[in-house]
C-alpha positions as a Python dict, from the first residue, in 0.01 Angstrom:
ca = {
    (1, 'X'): (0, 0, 0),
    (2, 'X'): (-313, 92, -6),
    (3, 'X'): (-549, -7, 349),
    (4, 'X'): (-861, -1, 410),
    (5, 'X'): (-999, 153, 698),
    (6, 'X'): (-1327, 51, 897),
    (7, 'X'): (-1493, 319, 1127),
    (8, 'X'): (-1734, 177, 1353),
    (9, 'X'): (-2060, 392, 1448),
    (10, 'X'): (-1927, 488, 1760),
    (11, 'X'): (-1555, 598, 1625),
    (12, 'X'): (-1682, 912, 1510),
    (13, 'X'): (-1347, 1107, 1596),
    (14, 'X'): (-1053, 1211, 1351),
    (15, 'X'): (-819, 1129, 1614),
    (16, 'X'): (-939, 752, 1648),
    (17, 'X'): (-627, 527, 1609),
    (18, 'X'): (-726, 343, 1303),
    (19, 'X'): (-672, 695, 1112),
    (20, 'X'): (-376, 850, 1268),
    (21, 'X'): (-164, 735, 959),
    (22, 'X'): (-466, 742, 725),
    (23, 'X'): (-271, 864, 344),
    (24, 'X'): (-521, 1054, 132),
    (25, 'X'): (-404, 919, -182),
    (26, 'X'): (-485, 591, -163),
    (27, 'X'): (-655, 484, 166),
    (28, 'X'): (-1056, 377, 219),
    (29, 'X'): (-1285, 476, 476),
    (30, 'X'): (-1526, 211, 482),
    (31, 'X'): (-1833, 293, 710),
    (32, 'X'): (-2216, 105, 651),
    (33, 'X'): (-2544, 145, 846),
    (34, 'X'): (-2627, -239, 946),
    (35, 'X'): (-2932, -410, 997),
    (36, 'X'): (-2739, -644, 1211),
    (37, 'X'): (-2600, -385, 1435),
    (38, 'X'): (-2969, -158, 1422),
    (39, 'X'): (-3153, -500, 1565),
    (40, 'X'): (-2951, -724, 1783),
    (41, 'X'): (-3150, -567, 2026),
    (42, 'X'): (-3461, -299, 1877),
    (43, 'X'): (-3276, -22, 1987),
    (44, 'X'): (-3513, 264, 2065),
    (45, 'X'): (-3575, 519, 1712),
    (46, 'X'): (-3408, 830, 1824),
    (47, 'X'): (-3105, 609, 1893),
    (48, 'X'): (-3078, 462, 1536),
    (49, 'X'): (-3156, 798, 1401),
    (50, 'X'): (-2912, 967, 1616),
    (51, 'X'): (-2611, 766, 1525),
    (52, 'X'): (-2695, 684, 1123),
    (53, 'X'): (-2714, 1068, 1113),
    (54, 'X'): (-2399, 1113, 1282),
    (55, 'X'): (-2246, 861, 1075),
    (56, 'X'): (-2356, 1030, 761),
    (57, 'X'): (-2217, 1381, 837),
    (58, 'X'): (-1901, 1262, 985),
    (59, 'X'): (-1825, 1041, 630),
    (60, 'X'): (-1956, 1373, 483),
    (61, 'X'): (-1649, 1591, 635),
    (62, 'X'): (-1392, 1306, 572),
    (63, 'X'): (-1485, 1348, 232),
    (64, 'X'): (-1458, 1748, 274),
    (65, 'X'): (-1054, 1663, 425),
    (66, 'X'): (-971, 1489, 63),
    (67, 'X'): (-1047, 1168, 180),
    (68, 'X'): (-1223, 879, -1),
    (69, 'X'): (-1478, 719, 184),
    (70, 'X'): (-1722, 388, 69),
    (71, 'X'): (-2010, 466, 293),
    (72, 'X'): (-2329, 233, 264),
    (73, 'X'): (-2630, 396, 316),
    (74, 'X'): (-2895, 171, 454),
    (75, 'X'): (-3099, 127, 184),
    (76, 'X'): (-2847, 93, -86),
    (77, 'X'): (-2841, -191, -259),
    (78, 'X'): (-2488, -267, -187),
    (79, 'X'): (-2569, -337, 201),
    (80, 'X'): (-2408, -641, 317),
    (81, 'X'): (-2611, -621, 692),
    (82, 'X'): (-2316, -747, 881),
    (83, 'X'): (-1962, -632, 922),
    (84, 'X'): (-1826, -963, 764),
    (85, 'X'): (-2016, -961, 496),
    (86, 'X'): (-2005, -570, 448),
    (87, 'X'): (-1587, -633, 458),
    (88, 'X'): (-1577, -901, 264),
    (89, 'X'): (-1780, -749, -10),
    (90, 'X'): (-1480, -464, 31),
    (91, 'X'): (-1244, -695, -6),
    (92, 'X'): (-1344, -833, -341),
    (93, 'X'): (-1460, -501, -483),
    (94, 'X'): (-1160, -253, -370),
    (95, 'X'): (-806, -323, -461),
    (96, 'X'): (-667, -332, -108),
    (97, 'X'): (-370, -454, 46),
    (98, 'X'): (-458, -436, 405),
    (99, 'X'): (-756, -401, 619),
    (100, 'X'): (-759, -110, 951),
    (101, 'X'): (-983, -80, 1233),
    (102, 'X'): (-986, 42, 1610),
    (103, 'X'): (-1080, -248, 1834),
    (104, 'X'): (-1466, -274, 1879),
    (105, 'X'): (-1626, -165, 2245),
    (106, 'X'): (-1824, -458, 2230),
    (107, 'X'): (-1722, -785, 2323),
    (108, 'X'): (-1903, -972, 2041),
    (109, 'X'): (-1825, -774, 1843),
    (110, 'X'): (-1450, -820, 1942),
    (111, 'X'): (-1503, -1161, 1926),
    (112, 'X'): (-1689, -1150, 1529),
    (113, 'X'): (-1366, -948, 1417),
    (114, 'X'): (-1100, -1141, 1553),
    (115, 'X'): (-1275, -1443, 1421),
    (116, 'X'): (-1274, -1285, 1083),
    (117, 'X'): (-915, -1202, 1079),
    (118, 'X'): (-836, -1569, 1063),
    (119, 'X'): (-1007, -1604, 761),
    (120, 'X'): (-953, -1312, 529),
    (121, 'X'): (-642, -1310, 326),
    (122, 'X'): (-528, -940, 369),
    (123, 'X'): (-307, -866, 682),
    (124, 'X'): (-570, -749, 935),
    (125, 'X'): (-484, -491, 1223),
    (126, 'X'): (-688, -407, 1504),
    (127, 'X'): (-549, -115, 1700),
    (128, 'X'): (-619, 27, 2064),
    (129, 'X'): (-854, 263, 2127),
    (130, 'X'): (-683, 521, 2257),
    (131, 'X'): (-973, 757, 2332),
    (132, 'X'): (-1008, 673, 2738),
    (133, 'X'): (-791, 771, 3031),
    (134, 'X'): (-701, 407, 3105),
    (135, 'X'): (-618, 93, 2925),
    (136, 'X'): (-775, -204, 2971),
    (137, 'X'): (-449, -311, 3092),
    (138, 'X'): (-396, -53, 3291),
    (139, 'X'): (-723, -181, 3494),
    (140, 'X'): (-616, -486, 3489),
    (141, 'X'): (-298, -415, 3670),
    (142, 'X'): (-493, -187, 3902),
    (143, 'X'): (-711, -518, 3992),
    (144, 'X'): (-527, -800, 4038),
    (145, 'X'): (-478, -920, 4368),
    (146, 'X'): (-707, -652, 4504),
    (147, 'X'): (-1018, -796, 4745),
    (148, 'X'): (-1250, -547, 4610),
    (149, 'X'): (-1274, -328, 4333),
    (150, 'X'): (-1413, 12, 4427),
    (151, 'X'): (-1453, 293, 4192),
    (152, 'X'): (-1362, 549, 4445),
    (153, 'X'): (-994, 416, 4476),
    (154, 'X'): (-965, 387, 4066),
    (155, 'X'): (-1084, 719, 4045),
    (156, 'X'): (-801, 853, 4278),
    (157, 'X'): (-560, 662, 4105),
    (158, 'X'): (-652, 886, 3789),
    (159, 'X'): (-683, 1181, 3924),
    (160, 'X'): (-292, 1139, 4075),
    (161, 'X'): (-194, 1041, 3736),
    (162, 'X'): (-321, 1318, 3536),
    (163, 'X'): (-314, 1577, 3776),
    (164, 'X'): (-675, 1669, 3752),
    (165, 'X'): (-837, 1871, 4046),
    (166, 'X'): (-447, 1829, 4213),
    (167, 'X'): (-266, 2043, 4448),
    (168, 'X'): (112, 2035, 4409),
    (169, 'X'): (173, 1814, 4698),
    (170, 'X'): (-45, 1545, 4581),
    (171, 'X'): (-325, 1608, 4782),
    (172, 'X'): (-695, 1698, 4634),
    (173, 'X'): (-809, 2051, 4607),
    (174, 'X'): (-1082, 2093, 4873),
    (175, 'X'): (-900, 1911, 5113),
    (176, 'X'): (-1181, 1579, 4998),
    (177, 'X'): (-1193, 1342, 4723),
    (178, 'X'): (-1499, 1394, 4687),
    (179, 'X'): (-1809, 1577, 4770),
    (180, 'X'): (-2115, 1274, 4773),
    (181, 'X'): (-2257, 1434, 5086),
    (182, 'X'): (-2335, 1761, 4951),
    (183, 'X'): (-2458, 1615, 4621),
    (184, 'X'): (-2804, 1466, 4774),
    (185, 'X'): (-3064, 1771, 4796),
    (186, 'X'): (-3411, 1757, 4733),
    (187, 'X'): (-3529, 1932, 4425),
    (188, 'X'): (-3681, 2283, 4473),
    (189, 'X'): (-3947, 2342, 4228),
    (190, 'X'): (-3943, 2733, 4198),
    (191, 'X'): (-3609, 2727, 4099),
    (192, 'X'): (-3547, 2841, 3753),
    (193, 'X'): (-3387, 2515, 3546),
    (194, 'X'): (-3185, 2683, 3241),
    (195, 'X'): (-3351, 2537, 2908),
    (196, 'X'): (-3188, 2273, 2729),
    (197, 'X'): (-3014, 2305, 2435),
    (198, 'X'): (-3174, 2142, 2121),
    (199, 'X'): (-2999, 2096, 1814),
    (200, 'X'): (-3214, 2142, 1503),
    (201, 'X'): (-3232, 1897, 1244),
    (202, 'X'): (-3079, 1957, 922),
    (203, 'X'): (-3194, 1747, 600),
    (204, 'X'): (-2957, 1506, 650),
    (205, 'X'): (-3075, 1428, 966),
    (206, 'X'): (-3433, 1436, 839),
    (207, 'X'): (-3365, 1188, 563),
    (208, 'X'): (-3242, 966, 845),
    (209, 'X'): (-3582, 1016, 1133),
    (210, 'X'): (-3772, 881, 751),
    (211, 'X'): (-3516, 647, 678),
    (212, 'X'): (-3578, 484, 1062),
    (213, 'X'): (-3970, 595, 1105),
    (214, 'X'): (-4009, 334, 774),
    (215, 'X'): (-3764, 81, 812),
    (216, 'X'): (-3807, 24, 1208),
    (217, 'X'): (-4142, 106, 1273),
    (218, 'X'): (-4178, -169, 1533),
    (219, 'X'): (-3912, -47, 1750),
    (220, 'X'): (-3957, 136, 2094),
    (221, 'X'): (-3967, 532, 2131),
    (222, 'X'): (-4085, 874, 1944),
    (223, 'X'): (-3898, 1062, 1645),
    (224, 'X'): (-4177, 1356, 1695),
    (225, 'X'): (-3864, 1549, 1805),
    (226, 'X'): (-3517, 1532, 1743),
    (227, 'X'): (-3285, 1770, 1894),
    (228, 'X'): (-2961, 1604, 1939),
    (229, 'X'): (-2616, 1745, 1815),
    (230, 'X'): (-2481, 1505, 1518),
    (231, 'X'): (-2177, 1658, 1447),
    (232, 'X'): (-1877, 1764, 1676),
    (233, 'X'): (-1923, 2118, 1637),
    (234, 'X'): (-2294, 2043, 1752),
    (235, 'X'): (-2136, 1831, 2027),
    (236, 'X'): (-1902, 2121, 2157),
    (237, 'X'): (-2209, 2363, 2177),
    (238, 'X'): (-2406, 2136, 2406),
    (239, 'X'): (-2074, 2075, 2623),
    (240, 'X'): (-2026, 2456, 2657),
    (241, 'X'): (-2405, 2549, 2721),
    (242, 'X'): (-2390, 2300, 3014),
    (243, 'X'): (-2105, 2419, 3194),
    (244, 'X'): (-2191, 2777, 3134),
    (245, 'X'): (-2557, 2752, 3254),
    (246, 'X'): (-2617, 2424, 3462),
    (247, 'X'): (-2318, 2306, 3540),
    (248, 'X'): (-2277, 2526, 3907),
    (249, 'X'): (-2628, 2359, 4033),
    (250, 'X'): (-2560, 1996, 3891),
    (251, 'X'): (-2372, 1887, 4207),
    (252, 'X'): (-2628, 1924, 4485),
    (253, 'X'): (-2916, 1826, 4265),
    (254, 'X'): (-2780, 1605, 4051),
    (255, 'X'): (-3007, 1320, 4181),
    (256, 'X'): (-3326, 1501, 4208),
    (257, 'X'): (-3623, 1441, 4003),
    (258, 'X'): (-3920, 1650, 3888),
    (259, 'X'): (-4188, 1574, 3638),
    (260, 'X'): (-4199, 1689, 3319),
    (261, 'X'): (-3829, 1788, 3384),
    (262, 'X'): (-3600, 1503, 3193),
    (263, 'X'): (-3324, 1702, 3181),
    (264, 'X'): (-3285, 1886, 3554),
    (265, 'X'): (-2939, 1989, 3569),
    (266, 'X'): (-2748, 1726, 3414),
    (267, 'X'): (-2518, 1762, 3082),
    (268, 'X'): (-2676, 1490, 2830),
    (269, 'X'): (-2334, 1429, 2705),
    (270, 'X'): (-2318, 1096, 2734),
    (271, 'X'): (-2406, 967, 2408),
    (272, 'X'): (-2162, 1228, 2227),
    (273, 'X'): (-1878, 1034, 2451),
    (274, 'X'): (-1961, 695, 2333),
    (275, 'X'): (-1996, 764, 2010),
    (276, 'X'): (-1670, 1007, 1986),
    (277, 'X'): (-1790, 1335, 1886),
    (278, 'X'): (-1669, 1419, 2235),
    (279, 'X'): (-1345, 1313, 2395),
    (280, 'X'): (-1365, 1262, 2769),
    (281, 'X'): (-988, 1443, 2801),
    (282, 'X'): (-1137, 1758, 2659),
    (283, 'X'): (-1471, 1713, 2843),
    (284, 'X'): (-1278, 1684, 3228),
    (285, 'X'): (-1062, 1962, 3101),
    (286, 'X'): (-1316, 2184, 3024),
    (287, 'X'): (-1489, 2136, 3320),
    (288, 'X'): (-1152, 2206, 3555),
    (289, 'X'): (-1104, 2514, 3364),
    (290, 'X'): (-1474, 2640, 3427),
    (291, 'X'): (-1389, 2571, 3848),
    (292, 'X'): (-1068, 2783, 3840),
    (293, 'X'): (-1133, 3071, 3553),
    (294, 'X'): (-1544, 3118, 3680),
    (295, 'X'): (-1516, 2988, 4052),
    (296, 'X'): (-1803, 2670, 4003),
    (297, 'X'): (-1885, 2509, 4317),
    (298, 'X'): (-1629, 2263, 4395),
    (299, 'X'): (-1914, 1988, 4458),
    (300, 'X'): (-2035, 2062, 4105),
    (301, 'X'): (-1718, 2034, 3898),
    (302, 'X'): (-1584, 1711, 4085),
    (303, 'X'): (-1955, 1550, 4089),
    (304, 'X'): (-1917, 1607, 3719),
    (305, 'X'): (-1514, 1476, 3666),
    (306, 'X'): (-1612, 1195, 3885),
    (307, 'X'): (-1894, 1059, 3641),
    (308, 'X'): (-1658, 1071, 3336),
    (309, 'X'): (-1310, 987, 3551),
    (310, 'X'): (-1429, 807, 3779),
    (311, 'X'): (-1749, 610, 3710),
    (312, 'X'): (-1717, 606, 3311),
    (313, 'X'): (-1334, 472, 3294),
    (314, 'X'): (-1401, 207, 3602),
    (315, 'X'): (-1738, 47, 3446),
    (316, 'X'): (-1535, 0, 3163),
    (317, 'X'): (-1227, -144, 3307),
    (318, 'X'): (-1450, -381, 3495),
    (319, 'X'): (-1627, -473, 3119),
    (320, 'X'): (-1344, -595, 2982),
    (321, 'X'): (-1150, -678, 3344),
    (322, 'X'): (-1426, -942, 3341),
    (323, 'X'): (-1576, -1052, 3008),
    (324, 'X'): (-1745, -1307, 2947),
    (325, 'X'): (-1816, -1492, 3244),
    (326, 'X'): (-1934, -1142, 3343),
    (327, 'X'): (-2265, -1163, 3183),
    (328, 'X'): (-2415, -1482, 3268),
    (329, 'X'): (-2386, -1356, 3675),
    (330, 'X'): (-2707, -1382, 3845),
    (331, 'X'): (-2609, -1387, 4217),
    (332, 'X'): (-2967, -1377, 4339),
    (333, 'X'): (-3103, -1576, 4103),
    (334, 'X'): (-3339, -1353, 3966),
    (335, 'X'): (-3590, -1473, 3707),
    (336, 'X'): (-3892, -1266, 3636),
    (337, 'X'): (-4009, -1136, 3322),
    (338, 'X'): (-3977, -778, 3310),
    (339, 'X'): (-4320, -595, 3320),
    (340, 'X'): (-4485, -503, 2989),
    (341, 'X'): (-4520, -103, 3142),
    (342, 'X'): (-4154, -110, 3102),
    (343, 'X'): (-4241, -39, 2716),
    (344, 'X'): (-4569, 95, 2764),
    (345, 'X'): (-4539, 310, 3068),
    (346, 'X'): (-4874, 205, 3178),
    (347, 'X'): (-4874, 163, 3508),
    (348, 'X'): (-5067, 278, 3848),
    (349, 'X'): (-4702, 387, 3992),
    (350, 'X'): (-4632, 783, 3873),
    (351, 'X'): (-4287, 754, 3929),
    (352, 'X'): (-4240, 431, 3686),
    (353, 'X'): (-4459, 582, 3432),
    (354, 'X'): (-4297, 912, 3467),
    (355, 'X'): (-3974, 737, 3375),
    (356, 'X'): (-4053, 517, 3106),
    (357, 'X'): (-4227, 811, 2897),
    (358, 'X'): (-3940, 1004, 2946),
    (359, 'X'): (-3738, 744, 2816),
    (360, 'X'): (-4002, 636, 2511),
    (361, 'X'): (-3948, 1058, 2424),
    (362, 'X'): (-3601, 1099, 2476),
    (363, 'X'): (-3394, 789, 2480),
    (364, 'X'): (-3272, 924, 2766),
    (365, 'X'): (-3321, 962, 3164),
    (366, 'X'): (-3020, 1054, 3437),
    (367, 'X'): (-2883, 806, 3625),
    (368, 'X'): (-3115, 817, 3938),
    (369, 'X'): (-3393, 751, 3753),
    (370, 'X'): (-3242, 442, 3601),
    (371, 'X'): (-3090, 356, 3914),
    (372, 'X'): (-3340, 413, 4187),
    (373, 'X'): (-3660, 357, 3995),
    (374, 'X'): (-3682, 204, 3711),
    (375, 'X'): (-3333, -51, 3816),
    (376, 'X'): (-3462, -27, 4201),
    (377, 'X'): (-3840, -169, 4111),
    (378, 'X'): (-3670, -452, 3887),
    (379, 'X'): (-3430, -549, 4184),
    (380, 'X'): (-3696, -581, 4463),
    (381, 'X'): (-3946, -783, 4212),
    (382, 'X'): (-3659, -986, 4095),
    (383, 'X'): (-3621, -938, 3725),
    (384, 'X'): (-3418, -1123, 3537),
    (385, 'X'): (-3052, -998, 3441),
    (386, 'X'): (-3077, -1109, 3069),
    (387, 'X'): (-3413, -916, 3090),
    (388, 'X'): (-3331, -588, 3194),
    (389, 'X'): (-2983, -582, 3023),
    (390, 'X'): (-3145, -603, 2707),
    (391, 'X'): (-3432, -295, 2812),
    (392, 'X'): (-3146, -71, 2941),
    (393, 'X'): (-2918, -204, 2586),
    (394, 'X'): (-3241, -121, 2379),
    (395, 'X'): (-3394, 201, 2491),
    (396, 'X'): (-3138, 438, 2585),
    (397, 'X'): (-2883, 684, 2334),
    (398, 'X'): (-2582, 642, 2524),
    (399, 'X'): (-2602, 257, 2593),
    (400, 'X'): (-2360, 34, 2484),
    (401, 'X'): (-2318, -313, 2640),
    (402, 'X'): (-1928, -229, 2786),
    (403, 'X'): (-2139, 66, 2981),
    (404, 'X'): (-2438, -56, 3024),
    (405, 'X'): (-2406, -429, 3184),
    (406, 'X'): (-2175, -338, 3428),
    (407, 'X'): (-2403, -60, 3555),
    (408, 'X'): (-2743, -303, 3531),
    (409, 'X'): (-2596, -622, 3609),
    (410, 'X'): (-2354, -478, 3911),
    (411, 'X'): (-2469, -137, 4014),
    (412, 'X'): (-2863, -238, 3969),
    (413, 'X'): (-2913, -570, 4006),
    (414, 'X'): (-2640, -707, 4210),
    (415, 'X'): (-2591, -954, 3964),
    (416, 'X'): (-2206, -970, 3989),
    (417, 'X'): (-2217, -1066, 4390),
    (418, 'X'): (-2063, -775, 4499),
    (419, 'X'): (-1741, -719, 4215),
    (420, 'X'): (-1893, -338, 4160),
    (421, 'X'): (-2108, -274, 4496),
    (422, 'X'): (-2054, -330, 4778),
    (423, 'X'): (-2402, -335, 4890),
    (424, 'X'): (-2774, -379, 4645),
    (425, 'X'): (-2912, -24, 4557),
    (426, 'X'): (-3264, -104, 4673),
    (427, 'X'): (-3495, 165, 4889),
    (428, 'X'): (-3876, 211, 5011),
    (429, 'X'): (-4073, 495, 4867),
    (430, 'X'): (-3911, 732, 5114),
    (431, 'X'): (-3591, 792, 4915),
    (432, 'X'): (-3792, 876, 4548),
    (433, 'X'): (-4024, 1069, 4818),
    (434, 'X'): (-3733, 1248, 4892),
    (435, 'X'): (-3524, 1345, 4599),
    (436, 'X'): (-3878, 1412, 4369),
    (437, 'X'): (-4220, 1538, 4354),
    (438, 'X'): (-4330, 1235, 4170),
    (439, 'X'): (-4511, 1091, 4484),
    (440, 'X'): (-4766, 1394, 4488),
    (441, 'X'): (-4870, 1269, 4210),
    (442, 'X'): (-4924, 869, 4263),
    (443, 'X'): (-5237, 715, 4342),
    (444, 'X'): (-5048, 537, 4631),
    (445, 'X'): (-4950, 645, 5013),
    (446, 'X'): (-4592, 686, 5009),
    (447, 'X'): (-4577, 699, 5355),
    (448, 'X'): (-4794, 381, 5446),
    (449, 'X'): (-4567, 10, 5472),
    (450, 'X'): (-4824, -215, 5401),
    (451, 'X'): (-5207, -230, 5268),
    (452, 'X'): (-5373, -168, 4945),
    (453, 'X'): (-5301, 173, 4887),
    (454, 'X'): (-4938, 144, 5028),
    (455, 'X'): (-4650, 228, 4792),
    (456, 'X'): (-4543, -73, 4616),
    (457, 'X'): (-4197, 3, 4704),
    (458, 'X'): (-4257, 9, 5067),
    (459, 'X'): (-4335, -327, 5112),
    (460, 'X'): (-4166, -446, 4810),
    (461, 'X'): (-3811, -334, 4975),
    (462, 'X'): (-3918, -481, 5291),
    (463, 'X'): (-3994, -845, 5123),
    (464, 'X'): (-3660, -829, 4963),
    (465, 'X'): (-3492, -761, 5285),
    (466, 'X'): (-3631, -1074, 5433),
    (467, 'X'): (-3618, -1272, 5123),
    (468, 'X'): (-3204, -1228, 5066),
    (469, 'X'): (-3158, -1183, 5464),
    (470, 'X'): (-2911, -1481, 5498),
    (471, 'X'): (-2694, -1324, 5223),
    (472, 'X'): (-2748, -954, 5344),
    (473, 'X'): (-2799, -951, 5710),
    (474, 'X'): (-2368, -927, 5794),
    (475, 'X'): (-2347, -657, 5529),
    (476, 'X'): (-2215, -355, 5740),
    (477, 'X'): (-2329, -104, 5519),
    (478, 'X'): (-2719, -308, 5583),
    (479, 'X'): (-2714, -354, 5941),
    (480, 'X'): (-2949, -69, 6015),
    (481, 'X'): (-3175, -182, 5764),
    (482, 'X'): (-3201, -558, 5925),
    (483, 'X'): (-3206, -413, 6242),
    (484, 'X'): (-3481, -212, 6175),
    (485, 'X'): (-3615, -560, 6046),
    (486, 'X'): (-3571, -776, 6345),
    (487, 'X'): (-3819, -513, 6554),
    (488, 'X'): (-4085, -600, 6340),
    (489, 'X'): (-4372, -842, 6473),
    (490, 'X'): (-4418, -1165, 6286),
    (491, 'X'): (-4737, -1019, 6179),
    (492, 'X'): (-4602, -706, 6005),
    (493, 'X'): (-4325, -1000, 5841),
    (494, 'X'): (-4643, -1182, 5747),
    (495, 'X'): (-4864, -894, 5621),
    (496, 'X'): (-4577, -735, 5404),
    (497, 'X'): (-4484, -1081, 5221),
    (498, 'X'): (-4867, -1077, 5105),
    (499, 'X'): (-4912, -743, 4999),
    (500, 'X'): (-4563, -815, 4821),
    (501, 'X'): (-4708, -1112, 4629),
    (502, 'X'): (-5018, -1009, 4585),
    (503, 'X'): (-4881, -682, 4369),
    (504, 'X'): (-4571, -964, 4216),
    (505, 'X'): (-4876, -1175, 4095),
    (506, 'X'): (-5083, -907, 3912),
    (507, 'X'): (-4882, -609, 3809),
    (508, 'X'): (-4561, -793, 3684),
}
């Protein structure tokens, strides 16, 4: 019988299910670079470029195992632009028995290949992904019933069940299950940040930056640079320059925030997960072995388990735990447009601009900057879910929509009612203030509430206290906030919903 076998762009991994019985003799790897999947949303350059690269040289060392691979280039005259089409077009052109895939990440995509296995005339099978610490059913089981689903007690769950950071009677080394509280310092600008590790292009990979510079010129971001890994081997020398030089100082400042500095401590291995040239086994287990063979800070290593154990397997879970219904939520109705600076980075607010050039340069910023400025603005001026899902789909490497909408449309913007948090993640200036030196640099008083050169945020987090203050105002974990509220005059109220309108109606 001969089968063959579709690799998605982010199955890049021999061990993926839909090739565990691959036979060499007669099987087809059949892997195309889509215009449907480059431009459902204009993903940002250095992603396209990044994954059609990856693509290429992983198709490249299937052929180097004896394998034969069918893989559509772009620009070759035999692209299809879909999947259907791309499959069908297989279909009719290979003698084939039997089509083989993994199960898409996506839920449309899910959804486009089930609907094309009632209509083919090959038997069609769609296998598990088996690349994650939990099933989707084992989340579901973890859920039902349960009042609220909180990371935290997911992530103990799976560190119980595979032993990871254990002590023999079943309690967690340390004594804590984790180590938030140490994990919040302010970033110290004399301290020597190790430099990053940057891959350098081979041809391949420069065929592709031409390939995308030409073909999706209009999309968001830079190519001037490319210095991502695009193989596995690539992949495993990023992993181990990150646990062997940054690794021990990524706990405590793994939420601070310095300009010019995109990188800080964190790892940048995000995209390699998603797309499989890492597995996230090999990643935790790595980074247990570095705690007890080189003696890493405890606060480090489980910061860093808990963000691939933890927050990576739950958002997931949750994803498919809650698909579709899950991405038309807009709890507080929210319904602006999202501000044109978003793409531009032109704005009067450093730490916004700061942010989005990082992001136009690197497809990439760490999750405080996401979440606490560029997710925290869009909250307190009341951007649209559909809006900012898309940005956040669209700009970054590592984003796809099973990782990205729960963290946007639960962890940003609340969207979800309170499935993912249990509270909105909004703040004044005084928290970026804190965990940056960004503020130096604004043309704004970080430390005035209200007036015209008050930070936006300031009175911006104060209008959307009173604004959502019959939902909010029982919250326990916002009851200092609205009591800090109710001691305000009516004329501070008064003076902070104007300077809050006046900045809504002419700088979004």
């Amino acid at each position: 019988m001969k089968t063959i076998r579709l690799i998605l762009g982010d199955q890049l991994n021999f061990g993926i299910s839909s090739l565990s019985d691959i036979n060499p003799n007669k099987d087809l790897i059949l892997m195309a670079e889509l215009n449907e999947e480059a431009t459902y949303v204009k993903h940002h350059k250095k992603k396209i470029a990044f994954i059609f690269s990856a693509m290429r040289h992983f198709a490249e060392q299937c052929r180097k195992k004896g394998w034969n691979v069918c893989y559509i280039k772009y620009d070759s005259p035999d692209n299809k632009s879909s999947f259907v089409k791309q499959i069908q077009y297989a279909i009719s052109n290979f003698s084939c028995d039997k089509l083989c895939m993994t199960e898409a990440g996506e839920y449309r995509l899910r959804q486009e290949f089930e609907q094309l296995n009632k209509k083919i005339l090959i038997p069609f099978e769609i296998r598990k992904d088996t690349r994650f610490f939990a099933t989707e059913e084992i989340f579901r089981e973890w859920a039902n019933g349960r009042k609220q689903l909180r990371m935290e007690y997911f992530y103990r769950e799976l560190r119980r069940e595979y032993k990871i950071l254990m002590n023999e009677d079943g309690t967690p080394v340390g004594g804590k299950w984790n180590y938030d509280t140490e994990n919040r310092v302010s970033p110290d600008p004399t301290k020597n940040i190790p430099n990053f590790t940057q891959i350098e292009p081979d041809s391949v990979t420069k065929d592709v930056i031409e390939l995308v510079n030409k073909s999706f010129s209009d999309h968001f971001g830079s190519l001037e640079t490319f210095h991502y890994a695009v193989t596995r081997e690539e992949a495993l020398i990023i992993l181990e320059k990150f646990i062997n030089e940054r690794l021990q100082d990524f706990g405590p400042f793994q939420d601070a925030m310095l300009t010019d500095e995109p990188w800080m401590y964190h790892s940048h291995i995000g995209l390699y997960l998603n797309i499989g040239l890492l597995n996230p086994k090999e990643v935790v287990s790595l980074a247990e072995q570095a705690f007890f063979e080189k003696n890493l800070p405890l606060n480090s290593v489980e910061g860093f388990i808990r963000q691939i154990l933890g927050w990576r397997e739950y958002v997931r879970g949750l994803y498919w735990y809650k698909m579709p219904e899950y991405s038309q939520m807009n709890y507080l109705d929210l319904n602006r447009t999202l501000p044109e600076f978003y793409w531009s980075a032109d704005t009067k607010l450093f730490c916004l601009s700061q942010s989005v050039a990082q992001t136009f340069e690197h497809a990439y910023a760490h999750h405080i900057q996401r979440l606490m400025v560029l997710g925290n603005y869009a909250l307190l001026t009341g951007v649209s879910p559909n809006e900012l899902n898309y940005w956040f789909l669209s700009v970054y490497a590592d984003a796809y929509e099973w990782v990205e909408l729960p963290n946007v449309s639960g962890m940003v913007l609340f969207a979800d009612g309170g499935i993912l948090a249990s509270k909105p993640y909004v703040s004044g200036g005084a928290y970026i203030d804190r965990m940056s030196n960004y503020c130096s640099s604004c043309q704004f008083n970080v430390k005035k509430r209200t007036g015209e050169d008050a930070c936006p945020f300031n009175y911006l987090y104060w209008n959307f206290l009173i604004t959502h203050e019959d939902r909010f105002k029982k919250n326990p974990r916002m009851s200092m906030m609205y009591r800090t509220l109710s001691k305000m005059t009516d004329e501070n109220k008064k003076q902070i919903k104007k300077d809050a309108q006046i900045w809504l109606n002419s700088e979004c």
